[in-house]
Backbone as CSV, one residue per row, in Angstrom:
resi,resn,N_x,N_y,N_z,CA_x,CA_y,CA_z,C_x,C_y,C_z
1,UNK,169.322,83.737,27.671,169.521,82.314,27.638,170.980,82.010,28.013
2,UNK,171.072,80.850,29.094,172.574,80.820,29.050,173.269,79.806,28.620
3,UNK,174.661,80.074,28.049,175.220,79.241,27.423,176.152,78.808,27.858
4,UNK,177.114,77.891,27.413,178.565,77.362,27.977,179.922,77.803,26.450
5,UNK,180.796,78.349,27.217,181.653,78.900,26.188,183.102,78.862,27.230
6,UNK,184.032,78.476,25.837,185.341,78.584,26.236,186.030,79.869,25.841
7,UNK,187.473,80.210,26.428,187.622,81.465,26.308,188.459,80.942,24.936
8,UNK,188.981,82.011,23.880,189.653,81.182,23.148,191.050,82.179,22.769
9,UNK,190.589,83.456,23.423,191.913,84.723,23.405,191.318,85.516,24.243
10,UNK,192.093,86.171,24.830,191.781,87.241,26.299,192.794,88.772,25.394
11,UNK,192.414,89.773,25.954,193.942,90.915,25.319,193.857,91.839,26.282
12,UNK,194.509,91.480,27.345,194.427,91.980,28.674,194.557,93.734,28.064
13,UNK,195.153,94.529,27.401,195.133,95.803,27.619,194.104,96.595,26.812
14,UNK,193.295,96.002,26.452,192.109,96.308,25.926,190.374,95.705,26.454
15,UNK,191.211,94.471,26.944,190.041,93.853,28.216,189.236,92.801,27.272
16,UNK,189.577,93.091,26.230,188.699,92.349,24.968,188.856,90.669,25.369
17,UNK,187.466,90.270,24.905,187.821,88.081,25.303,187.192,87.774,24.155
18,UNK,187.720,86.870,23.511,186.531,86.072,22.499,186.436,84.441,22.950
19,UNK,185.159,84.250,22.787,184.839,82.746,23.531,184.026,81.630,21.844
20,UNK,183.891,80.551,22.228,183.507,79.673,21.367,182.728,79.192,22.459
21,UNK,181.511,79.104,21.643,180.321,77.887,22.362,180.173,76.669,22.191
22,UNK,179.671,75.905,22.681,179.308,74.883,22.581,179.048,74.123,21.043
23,UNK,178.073,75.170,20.611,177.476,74.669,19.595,178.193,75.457,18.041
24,UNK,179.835,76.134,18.680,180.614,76.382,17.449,180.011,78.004,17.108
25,UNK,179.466,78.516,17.685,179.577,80.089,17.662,180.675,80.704,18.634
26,UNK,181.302,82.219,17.873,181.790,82.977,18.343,181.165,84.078,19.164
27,UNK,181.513,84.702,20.164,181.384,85.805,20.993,182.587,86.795,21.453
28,UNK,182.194,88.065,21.479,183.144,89.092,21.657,182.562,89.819,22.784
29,UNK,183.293,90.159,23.599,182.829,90.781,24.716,184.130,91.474,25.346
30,UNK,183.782,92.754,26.221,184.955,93.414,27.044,184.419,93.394,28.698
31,UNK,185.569,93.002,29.249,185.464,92.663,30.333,185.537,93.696,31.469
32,UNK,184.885,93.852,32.188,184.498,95.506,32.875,184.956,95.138,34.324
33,UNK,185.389,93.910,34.621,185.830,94.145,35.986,187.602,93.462,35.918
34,UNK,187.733,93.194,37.231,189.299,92.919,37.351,189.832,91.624,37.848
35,UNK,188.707,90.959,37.520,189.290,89.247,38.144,189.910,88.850,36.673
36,UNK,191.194,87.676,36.994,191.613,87.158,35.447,190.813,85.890,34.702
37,UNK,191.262,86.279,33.473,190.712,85.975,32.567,192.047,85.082,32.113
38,UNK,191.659,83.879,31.764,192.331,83.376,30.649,191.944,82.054,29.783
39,UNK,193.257,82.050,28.671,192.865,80.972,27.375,192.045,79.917,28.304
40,UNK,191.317,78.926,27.720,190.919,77.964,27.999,189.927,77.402,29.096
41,UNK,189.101,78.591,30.136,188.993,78.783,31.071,187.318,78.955,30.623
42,UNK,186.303,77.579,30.938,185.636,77.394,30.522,183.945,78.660,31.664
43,UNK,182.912,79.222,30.708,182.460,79.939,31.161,180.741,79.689,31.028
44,UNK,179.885,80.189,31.918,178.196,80.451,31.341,177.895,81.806,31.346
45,UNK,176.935,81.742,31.335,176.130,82.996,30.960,175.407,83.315,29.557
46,UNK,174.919,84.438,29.818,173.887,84.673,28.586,174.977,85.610,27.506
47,UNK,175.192,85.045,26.519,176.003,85.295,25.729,175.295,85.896,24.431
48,UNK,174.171,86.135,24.434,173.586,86.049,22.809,172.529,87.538,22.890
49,UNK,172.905,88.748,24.018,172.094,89.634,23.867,173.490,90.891,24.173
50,UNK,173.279,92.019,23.633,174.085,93.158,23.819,173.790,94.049,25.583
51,UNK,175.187,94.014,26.016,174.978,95.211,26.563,175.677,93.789,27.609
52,UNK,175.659,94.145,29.285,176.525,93.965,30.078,175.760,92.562,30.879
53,UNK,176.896,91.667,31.343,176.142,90.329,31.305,177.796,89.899,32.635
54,UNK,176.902,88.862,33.422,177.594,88.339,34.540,178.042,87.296,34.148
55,UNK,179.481,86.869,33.725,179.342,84.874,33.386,180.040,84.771,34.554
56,UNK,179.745,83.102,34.811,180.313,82.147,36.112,181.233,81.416,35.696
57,UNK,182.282,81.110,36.201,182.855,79.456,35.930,182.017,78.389,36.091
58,UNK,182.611,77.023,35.668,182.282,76.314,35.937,181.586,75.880,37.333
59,UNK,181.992,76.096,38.091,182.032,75.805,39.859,181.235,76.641,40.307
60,UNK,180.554,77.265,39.286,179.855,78.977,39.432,180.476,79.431,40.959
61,UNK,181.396,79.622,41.397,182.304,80.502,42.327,182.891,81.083,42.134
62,UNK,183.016,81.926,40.959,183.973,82.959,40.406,182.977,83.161,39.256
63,UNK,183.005,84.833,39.211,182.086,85.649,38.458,182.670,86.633,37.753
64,UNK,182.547,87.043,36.131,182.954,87.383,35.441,182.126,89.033,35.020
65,UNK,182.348,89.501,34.987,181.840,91.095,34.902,182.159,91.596,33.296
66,UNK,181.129,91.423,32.133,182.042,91.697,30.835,180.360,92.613,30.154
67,UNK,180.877,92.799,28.508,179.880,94.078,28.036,179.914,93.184,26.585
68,UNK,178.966,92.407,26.392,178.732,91.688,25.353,179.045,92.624,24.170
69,UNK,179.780,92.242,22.974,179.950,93.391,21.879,179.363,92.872,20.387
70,UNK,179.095,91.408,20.705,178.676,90.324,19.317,178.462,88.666,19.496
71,UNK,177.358,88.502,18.962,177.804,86.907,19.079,177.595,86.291,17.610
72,UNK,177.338,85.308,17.092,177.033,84.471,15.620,178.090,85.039,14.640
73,UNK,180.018,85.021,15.681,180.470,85.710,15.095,180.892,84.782,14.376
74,UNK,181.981,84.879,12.954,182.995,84.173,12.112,184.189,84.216,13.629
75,UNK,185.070,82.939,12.894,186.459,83.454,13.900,187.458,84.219,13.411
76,UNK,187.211,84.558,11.898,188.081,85.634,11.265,187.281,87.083,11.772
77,UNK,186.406,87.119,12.157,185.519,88.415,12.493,185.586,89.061,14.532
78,UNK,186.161,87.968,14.893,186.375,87.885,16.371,188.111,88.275,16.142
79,UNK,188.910,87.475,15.468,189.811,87.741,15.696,190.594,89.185,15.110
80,UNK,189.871,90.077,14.226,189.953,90.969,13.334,189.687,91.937,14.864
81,UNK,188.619,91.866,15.403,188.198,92.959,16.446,189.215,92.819,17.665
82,UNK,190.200,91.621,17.587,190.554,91.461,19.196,191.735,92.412,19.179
């Protein structure tokens, strides 16, 4: 299912992103390719199943390459892992 999520911390040397959805859930994911990532940089995709997932920007013209690690997180539980 796909969702809309903002980024809300990136940690470039670990690749780690945590995003907020729409509807106020957290997500943790590591990012497996090499385009940048940053704060505020609004995203889709299917956010709510494990294992490796494509998100788009907005403009869906730029594609995001990441490895889902959690979602229905706390933000003390996202930010503990980042």
């Amino acid at each position: 299912m796909s969702e809309q999520a903002t980024v809300i911390a990136f940690k470039q040397s670990s690749g780690r992103v945590a995003l907020r959805t729409v509807n106020g859930r957290y997500v943790l994911a590591e990012q497996t390719d090499s385009s940048v990532l940053r704060k505020g940089l609004s995203l889709n995709g299917n956010m709510s199943e494990f294992g490796p997932e494509v998100w788009r920007d907005d403009s869906g013209q730029k594609q995001y390459e990441v490895f889902v690690l959690g979602w229905d997180l706390s933000r003390e539980a996202v930010e503990l892992e980042m």
